[in-house]
Each structure stands twice: as C-alpha cells, then as structure tokens.
C-alpha positions in Angstrom: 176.3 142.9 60.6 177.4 146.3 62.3 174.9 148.9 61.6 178.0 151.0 59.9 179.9 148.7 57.7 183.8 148.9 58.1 186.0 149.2 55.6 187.9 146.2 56.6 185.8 143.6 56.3 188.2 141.2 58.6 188.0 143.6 60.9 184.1 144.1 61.0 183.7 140.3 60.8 185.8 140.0 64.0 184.2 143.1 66.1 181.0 141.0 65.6 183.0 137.2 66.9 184.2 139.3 70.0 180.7 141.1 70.5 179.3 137.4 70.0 181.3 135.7 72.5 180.9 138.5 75.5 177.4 137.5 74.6 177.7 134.1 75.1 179.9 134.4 78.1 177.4 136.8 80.2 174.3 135.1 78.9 176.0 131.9 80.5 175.6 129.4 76.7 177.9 127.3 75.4 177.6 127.3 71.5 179.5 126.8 68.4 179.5 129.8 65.8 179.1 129.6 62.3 179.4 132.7 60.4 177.4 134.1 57.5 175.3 136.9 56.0 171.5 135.2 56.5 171.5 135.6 59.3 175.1 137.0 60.6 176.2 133.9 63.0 174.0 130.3 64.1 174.4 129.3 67.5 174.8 125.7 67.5 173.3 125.4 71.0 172.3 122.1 72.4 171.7 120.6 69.1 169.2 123.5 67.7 170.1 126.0 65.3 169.5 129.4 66.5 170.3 132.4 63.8 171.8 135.5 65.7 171.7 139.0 64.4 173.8 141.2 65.0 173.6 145.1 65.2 175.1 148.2 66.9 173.5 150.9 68.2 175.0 153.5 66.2 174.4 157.4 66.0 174.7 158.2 62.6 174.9 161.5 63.0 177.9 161.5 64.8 179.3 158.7 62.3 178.4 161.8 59.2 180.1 164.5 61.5 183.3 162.4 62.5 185.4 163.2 59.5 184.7 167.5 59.7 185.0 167.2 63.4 188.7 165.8 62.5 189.5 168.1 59.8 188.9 171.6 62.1 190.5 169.9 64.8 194.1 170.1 62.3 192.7 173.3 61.2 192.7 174.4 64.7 196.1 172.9 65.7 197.7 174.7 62.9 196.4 178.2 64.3 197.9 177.0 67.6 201.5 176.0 65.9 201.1 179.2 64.1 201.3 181.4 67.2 203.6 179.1 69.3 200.9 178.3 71.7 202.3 174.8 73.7 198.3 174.9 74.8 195.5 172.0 74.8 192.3 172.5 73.4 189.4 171.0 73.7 186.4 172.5 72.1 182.7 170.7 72.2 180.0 171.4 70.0 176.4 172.1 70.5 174.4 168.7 69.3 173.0 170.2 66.3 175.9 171.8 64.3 174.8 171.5 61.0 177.0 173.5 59.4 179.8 171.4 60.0 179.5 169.4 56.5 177.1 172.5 54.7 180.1 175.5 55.3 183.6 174.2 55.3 184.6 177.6 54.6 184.4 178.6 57.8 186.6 176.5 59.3 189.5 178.3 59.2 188.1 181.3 60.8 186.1 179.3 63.4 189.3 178.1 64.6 191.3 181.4 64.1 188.6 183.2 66.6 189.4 179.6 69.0 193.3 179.9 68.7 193.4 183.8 69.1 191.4 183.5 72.7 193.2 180.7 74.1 196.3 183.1 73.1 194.6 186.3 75.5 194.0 183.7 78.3 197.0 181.5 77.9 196.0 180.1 81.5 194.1 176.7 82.3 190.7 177.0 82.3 187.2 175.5 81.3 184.4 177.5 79.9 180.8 175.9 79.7 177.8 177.1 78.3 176.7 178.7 75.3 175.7 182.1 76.4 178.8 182.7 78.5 181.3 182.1 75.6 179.5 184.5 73.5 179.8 186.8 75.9 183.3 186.2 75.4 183.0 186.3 71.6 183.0 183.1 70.6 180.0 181.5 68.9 179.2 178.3 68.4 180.7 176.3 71.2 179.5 174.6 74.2 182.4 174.3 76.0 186.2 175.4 75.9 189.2 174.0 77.9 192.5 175.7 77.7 195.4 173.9 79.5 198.6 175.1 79.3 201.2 172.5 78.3 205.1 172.3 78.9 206.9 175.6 77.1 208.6 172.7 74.4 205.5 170.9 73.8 203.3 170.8 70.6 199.8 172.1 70.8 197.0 169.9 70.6 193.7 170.2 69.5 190.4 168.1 70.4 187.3 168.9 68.5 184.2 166.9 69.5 180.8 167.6 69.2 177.6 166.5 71.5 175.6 163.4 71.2 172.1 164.4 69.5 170.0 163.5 72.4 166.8 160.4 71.7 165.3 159.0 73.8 167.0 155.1 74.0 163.7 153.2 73.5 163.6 155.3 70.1 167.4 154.1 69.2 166.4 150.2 69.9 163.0 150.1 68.4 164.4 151.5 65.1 167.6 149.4 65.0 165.0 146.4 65.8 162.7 147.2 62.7 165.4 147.6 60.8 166.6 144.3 61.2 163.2 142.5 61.1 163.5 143.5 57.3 166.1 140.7 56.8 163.9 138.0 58.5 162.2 137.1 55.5 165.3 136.4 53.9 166.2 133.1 56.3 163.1 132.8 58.8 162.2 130.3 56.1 165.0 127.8 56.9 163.8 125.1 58.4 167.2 124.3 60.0 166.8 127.8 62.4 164.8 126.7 65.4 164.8 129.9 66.7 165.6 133.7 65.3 167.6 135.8 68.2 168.9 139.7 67.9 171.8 140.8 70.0 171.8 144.9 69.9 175.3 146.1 71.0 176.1 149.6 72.7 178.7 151.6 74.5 182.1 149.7 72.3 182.5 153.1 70.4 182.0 157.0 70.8 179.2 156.9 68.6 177.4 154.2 70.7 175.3 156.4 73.1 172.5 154.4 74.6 173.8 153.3 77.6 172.2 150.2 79.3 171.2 152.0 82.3 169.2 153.8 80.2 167.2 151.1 79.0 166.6 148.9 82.5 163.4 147.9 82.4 162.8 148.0 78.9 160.7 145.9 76.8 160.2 145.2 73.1 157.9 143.0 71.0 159.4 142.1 67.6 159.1 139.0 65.2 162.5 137.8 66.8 162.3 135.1 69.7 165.0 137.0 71.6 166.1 140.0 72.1 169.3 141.0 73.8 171.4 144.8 74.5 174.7 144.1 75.0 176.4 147.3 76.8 180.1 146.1 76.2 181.4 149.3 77.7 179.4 148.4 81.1 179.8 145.6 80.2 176.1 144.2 80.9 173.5 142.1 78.7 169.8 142.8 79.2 166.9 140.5 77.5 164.5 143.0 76.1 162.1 140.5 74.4 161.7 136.5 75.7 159.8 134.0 74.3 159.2 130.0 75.1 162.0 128.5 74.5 
C-alpha cells in the first residue's frame, strides 16, 4: 500500500494498479494482477506467483505541513483582497519551519507583514535568500515573488515550503525496512515463488528522491527484488537482484 493512506480507498487502490502497470510496462513483463493486502498485488508471471509490494517514497514532513501551508496561503490571499492588490505571491519556506503547526497564531500577522511589502513594491520581482529579506523586514522566508497581475484580476497566493533535505539512500533504506516488517505475514505462503518491492517516487510534491539521485544504488533486503519506479522521470531502476 501507499506509504500515506488516502482517504479514498478506490482511489489509493487504483494509484497503486497504475504505478503497477508503468512497472510492468518499463520492466518489459507480461503478468496478470491480483490485488490484496498480503502482499498488495501477485504477479501471475509465467506461471509463478510473485507477491509485489508496493510503497511510495513519501516525505512525511511535508505530508504533516501540507494542510498549514494551505491555510496561510488563504490567510495571505485575504490580506491581498483586503488591500485591492491584483498581485501573485509566492512565498517559500525555509525546510525546517516548525512553527507552522506549534503557533497558528501567527499566521495572520506573518502574512499581514507579506501582503503589506508586496503593497510598497507593487512591481514584479523575486527575492531569494534568507538574509536579504530580512534585511528587508521580513523573517522567515526563503524566497518571495511578487508579480503584478491584470488591474481586474483576483490576487493569488502560493505558500510552499522546502523539501527537508536526506540523503536518498536514507529515504529507500527506511521505506525498505519498513516494509520487510510485513514479510512475515505472507513469506510463508507457499504459493509466492518469489517476494518483489516496487518503491515509487517523483508522482506527487511530496515525493522528493529523484531517481537520478539514486543511479547506482544498491540495497540488500529480505526481498528478491527490488525496484524505484521514478514515474515523474518516468524511469525504473533494480536496486536489489537475486537468481531468478
């Protein structure tokens, strides 16, 4: 399964059959799928019985901040409405702003400071760097872009915030253990020939590891196979082989 559950089920259970199929398709098999929890698919493949795991590479961090990130980014639009600004904003965040989900309060003024200097500049422009922008007065950011929009057009407001930086080995050997845990629940099967993991990356904002980040990797796990799928690429690496 998806190493953040969705809410619709449906729709988790058909982000892993497409994920599945590029698989398939750019690891050149022809198998039939059947679906479960232990493991999450079997590959019918040339009359063995392979179980398939299936995880993506997730930065949970990102995932936790998602929903403040979107909440200060209508907090912010509302400060731009409120002074008539037809402006774009985009604002980024240093990696590590905790604060986020620990001091709502200071949303509202956080923005205020953001809406009341895109007012004095009014121009386009993008500012980068931490130290510049508080020499400008504004704390907290790590970059700002102010673009000026058509005079009947209704600001807009884009709050994001930078990936947490890891190094990708890190991401791949964690998501890897943590799926070695459910082994024991079917490696007993006798019908599974083989027990494969396909790790998926770059299908979501909060997929970071990019598979050109990873070339050359390689893993040893109590899987048979291990695969990174980079469906933003899109591009399938083996990490781990063994016979057969």
């Amino acid at each position: 399964m998806a190493g953040q559950p969705s809410k619709n089920l449906s729709l988790q259970k058909d982000t892993e059959r497409r994920h599945i199929e590029l698989f398939l398709a750019f690891a050149g098999l022809r198998a039939s799928l059947e679906f479960g929890d232990r493991p999450d698919c079997v590959l019918v493949l040339a009359g063995r019985r392979i179980g398939l795991e299936h995880r993506e590479l997730c930065d949970q961090d990102l995932l936790w901040t998602r929903p403040h990130l979107k909440r200060l980014g209508n907090i912010l639009k509302a400060e731009l409405e409120a002074r008539a600004l037809p402006l774009h904003v985009r604002v980024q965040l240093p990696p590590h702003s905790i604060w986020l989900g620990a001091h709502p309060s200071r949303f509202v003024p956080f923005a205020r400071r953001i809406a009341e200097f895109a007012a004095r500049s009014g121009t386009h422009g993008v500012i980068s760097g931490e130290e510049q922008l508080v020499g400008l007065g504004i704390e907290g950011l790590k970059l700002l872009a102010v673009q000026r929009l058509d005079d009947d057009s209704r600001p807009a407001a884009q709050i994001e915030r930078g990936p947490v930086e890891a190094e990708p080995a890190d991401r791949v050997l964690e998501a890897i253990r943590s799926k070695e845990a459910k082994l024991s629940a079917y490696a007993r099967d006798a019908n599974l020939s083989r027990h494969w993991l396909l790790l998926v990356t770059g299908d979501a904002s909060t997929q970071p590891v990019a598979a050109m980040r990873t070339e050359g990797l390689r893993v040893q796990s109590r899987f048979d196979r291990v695969y990174l799928l980079d469906a933003g690429e899109p591009r399938l690496l083996c990490l781990q082989t063994a016979a057969g």
